[in-house]
N, C-alpha and C positions, 0 to 999 in steps of 0.2 A: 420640881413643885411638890409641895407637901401634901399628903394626901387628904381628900377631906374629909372633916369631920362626919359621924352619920348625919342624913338628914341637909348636913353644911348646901350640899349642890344643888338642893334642890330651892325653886323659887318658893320667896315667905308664903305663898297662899299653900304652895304643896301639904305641907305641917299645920295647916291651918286648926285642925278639928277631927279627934279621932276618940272615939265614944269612952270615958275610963280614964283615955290617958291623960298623960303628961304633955306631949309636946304641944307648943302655943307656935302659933306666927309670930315674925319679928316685925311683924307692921299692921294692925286691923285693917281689915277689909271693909270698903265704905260701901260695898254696893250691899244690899238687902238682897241676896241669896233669894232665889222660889224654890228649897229642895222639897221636894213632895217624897218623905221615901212609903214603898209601897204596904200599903195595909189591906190584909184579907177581910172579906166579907164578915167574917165573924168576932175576929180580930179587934181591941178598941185601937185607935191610931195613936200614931206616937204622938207625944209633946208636941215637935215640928210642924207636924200638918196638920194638928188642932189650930196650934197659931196660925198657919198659913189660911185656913178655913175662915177662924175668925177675923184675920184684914180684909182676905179680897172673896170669902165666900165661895159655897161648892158649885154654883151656878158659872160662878166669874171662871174656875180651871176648869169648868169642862167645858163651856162655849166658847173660852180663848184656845182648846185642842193642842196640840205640841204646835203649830205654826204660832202661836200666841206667847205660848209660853216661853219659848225659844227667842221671841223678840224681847221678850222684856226680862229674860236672864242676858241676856246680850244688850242691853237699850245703850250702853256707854258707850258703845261701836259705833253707834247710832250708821248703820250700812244698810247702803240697798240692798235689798235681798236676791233680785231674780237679775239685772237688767243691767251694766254698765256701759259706758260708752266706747270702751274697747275691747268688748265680750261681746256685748249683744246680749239678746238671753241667753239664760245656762239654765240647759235640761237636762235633772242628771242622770245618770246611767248606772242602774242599782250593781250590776254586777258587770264585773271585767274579768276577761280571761287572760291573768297574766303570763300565760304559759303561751300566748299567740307570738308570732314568730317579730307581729310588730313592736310588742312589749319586751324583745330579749335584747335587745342592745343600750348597751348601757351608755347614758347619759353624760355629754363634756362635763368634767368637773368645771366650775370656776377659781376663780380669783379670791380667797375667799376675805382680802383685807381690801378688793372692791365691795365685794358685798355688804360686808359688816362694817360698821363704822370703828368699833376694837374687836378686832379677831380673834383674839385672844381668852375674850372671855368664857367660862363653861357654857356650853352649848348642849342643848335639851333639843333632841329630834322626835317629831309623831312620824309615827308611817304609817299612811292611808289616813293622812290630818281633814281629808273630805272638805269642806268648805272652807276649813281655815278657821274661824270662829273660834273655836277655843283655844287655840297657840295664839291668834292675836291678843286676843284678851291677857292672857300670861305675860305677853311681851310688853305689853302696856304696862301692864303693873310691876314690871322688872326692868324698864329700861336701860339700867344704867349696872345693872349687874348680872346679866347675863344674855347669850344670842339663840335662836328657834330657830329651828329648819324643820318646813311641814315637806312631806314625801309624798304626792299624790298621784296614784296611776290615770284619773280622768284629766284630760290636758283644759278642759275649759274651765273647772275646779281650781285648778294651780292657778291658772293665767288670772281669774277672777281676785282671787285671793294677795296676788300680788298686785294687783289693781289697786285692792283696799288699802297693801304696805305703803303705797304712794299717799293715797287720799288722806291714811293717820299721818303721816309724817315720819312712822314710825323707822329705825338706821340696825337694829338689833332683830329683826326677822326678816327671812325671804322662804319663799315655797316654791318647788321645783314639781316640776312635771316628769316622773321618776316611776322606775319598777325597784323596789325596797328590793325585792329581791336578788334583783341584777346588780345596784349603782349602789347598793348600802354601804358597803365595806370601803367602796375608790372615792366616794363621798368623803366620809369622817376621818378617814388613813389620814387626809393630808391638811385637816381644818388643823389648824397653828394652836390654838388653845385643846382644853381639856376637855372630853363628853362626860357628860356627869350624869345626865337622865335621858332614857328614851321611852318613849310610851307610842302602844299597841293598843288601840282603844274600840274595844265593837269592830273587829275585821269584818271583813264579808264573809259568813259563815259556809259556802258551797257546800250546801249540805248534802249534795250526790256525793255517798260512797265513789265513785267514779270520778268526784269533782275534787276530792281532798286536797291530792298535789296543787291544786290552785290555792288554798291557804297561804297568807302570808308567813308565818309562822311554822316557817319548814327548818330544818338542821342547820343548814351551810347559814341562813342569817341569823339563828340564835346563834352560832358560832361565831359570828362574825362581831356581834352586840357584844358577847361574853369578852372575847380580843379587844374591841378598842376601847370599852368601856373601860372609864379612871375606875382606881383601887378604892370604894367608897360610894361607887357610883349606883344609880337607884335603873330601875326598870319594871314599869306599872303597867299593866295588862288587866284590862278588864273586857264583857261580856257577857249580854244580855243572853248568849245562848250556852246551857251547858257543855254541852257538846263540844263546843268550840273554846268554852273558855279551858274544861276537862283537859285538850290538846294542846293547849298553850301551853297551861300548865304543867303538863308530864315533860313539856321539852327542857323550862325551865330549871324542872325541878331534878333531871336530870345531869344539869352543869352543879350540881354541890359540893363537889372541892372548889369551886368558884363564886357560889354565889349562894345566899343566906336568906331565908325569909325574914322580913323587918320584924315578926314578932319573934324572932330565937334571940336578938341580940337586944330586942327595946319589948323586955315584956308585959308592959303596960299596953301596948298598942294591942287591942283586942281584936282575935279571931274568933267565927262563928268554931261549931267542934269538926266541922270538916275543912277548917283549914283560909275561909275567905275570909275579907276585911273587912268589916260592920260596915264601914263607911267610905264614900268615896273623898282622900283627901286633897284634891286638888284646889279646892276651892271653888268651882265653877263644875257645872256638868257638860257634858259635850252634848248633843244634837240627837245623836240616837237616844243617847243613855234618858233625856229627857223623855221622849217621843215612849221608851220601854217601859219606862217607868211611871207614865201617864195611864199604858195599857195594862199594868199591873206587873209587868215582866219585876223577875230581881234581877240586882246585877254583881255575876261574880267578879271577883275583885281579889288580884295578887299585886304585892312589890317585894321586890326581890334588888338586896344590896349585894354589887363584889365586895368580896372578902379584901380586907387588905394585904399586901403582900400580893395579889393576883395581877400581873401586868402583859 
């Protein structure tokens, strides 16, 4: 299989909008975006959330709070939020110790041409995908060119979320109840098509010195990314907390005989001068990143392509 083009593997919203540049989607996006990006007190706001001010008014985003606003960047899912009929309710559980002895065994692979309706196609994995929400949505607007695998250590998060895979109808995602750490590598080793994108989005920051090693974001699975990842293949990692995006990023940045920041090879795609992405390009925000960015937080922001020739 030929390797892909930069950019090629990733779904048309990924390239959607990047401040400067060049790259466009290959399909407009119909839903009307709520990106609010963050502005200081003193600061005048950008273009975006003047307009967003002037539709829905400063009143409307801050009494609809990140639960509000969460519903109506997602309204297309149109999903229950708390309550399914074969969940029950789901209370989540902010933090998990994946280093506990019941999180260390790693997960039956499946079948993966029961799973997927064509196995074959590139496959984009989140790990710690949390409610799912934002891989559904991807996979909605990419059905027919490409498969989602969400990685979720809370097991009533996964179970829910493929709840929802049924309710869309949708044949191109499933989410597994998984430690990324443990099941990463015997996961993707044997999926029959090519991984072309994996995203790392808002981990759980354990911010005890003492709590690091719980980090998703340890050696053995950027190792493990860096290996199975196709030659071309993208890997986006963001985060509300410095800290934690700072350790991401030294790991990634690490693997550079393997893998390239997107602005060395596409120098239009604009970094701040320490090195993050103006913008987030996914198309859609994920759940924290709104919630952070409601509270003012920024969010850092890496992607990082293998090199070709890297296999």
């Amino acid at each position: 299989m030929a390797a892909p083009t930069p950019f090629a593997s990733l779904p048309s919203s990924f390239t959607s909008r990047f401040p400067g540049g060049r790259l466009t989607s290959h399909a407009s996006l119909s839903v009307r975006h709520l990106h609010l990006p963050r502005c200081s007190r003193t600061a005048s706001c950008s273009p975006e959330r003047v307009e967003f001010k002037e539709r829905h008014g400063q009143g409307e985003v801050l009494a609809a709070g990140s639960k509000g606003l969460i519903a109506m960047e997602y309204a297309e899912l149109d999903l229950v939020d708390k309550v399914c009929y074969e969940v029950g309710h789901v209370r989540i559980r902010p933090h998990v110790n994946p280093l506990n002895s019941f999180f260390t065994v790693p997960v039956e692979v499946p079948d993966w041409n029961l799973v997927f309706k064509d196995a074959k196609l590139p496959l984009m994995v989140d790990i710690g995908c949390g409610s799912g929400r934002f891989l559904l949505w991807m996979a909605k607007r990419n059905t027919d060119t490409g498969n989602y695998l969400g990685l979720e250590i809370r097991h009533k998060l996964a179970k829910r979320a493929e709840h929802w895979v049924g309710e869309l109808g949708l044949h191109n995602i499933h989410f597994m109840y998984a430690n990324a750490m443990v099941s990463f590598q015997q996961l993707v080793s044997v999926y029959p098509g090519p991984l072309t994108t994996v995203s790392i989005l808002c981990p759980d920051p354990h911010f005890k010195n003492k709590h690091r090693k719980r980090r998703v974001v340890q050696k053995s699975l950027v190792d493990s990314i860096v290996k199975e990842l196709a030659p071309g293949g993208q890997i986006f990692i963001q985060s509300d907390v410095l800290d934690v995006a700072l350790d991401m990023r030294s790991q990634f940045d690490a693997r550079s005989k393997c893998l390239e920041h997107v602005n060395v090879s596409h120098p239009t795609i604009q970094c701040d001068e320490e090195g993050w992405l103006l913008s987030n390009p996914m198309g859609i925000r994920t759940e924290r990143e709104i919630h952070a960015e409601l509270e003012g937080a920024r969010i850092y922001r890496r992607l990082y392509q293998k090199r070709s020739g890297n296999s």
